[in-house]
C-alpha positions as CSV (number, residue, x, y, z in Angstrom):
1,X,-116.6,-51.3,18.5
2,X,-115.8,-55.1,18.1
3,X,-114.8,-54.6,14.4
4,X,-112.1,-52.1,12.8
5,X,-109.9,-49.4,15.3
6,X,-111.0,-47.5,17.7
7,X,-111.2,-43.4,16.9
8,X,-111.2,-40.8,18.8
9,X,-111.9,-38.0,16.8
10,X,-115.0,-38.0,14.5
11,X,-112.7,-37.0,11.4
12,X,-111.2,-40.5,12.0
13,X,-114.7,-41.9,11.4
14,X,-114.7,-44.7,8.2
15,X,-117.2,-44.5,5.8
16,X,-119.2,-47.8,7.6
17,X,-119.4,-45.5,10.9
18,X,-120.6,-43.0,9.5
19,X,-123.0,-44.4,8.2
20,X,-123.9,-45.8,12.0
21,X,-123.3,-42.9,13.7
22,X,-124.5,-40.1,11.6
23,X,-128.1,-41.0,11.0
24,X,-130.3,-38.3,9.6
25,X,-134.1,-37.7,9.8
26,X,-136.0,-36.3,7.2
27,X,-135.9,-33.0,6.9
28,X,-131.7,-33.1,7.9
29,X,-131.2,-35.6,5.0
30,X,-133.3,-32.9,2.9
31,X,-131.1,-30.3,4.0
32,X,-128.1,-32.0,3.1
33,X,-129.4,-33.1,-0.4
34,X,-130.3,-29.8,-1.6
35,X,-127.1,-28.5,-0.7
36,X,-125.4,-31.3,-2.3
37,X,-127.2,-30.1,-5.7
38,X,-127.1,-26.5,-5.3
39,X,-123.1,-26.6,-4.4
40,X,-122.2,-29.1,-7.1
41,X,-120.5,-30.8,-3.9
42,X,-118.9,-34.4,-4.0
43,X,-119.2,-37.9,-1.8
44,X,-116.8,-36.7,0.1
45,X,-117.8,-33.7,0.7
46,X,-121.2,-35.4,1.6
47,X,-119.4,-37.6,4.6
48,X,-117.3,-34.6,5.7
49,X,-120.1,-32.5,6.4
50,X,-121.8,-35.5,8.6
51,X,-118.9,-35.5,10.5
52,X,-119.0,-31.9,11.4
53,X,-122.4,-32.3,12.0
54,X,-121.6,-35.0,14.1
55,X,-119.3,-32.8,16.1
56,X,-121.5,-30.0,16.6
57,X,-123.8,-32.5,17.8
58,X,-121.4,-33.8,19.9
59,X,-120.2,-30.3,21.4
60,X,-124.3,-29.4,22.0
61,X,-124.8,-33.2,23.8
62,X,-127.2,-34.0,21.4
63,X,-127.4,-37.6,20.5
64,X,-129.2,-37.1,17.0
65,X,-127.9,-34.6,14.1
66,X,-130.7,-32.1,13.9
67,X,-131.7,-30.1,10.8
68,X,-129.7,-27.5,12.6
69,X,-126.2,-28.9,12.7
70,X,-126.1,-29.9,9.4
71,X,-127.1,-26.2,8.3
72,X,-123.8,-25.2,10.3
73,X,-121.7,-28.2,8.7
74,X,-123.0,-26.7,5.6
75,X,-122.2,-23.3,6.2
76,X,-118.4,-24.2,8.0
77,X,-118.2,-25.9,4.0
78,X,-119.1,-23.0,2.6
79,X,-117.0,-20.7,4.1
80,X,-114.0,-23.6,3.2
81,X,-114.9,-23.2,-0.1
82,X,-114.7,-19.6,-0.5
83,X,-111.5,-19.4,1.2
84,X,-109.5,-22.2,-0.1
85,X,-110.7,-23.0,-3.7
């Protein structure tokens, strides 16, 4: 990237690139909204499940997020959730 740092990690990934490297298609950015209102979940919670979604992506070699990684992202939250809160 010519602008801001370099990362190397996805979890390093600043709100503007995640926004340019976590696009969604439809039914993904469905997925994620209904969770979002069913689990009362914040913002942040929002861009931290991209970038897990990101990373399973990543670890598959898929370019895009598909509805599929975000259902793990959601379910790795989930499981956070229970155990931490």
């Amino acid at each position: 990237m010519k602008r801001g740092k370099a990362i190397y990690a996805n979890a390093q990934m600043s709100t503007p690139q995640i926004r340019l490297f976590c696009e969604l298609g439809t039914d993904a950015e469905r997925l994620l909204e209904r969770a979002m209102q069913q689990q009362g979940l914040s913002a942040r919670a929002h861009d931290r499940i991209l970038k897990v979604a990101r990373t399973v992506a990543d670890l598959e070699g898929a370019q895009d997020i598909a509805v599929k990684h975000i259902a793990e992202a959601i379910q790795y939250r989930t499981l956070d959730r229970s155990y931490w809160s």
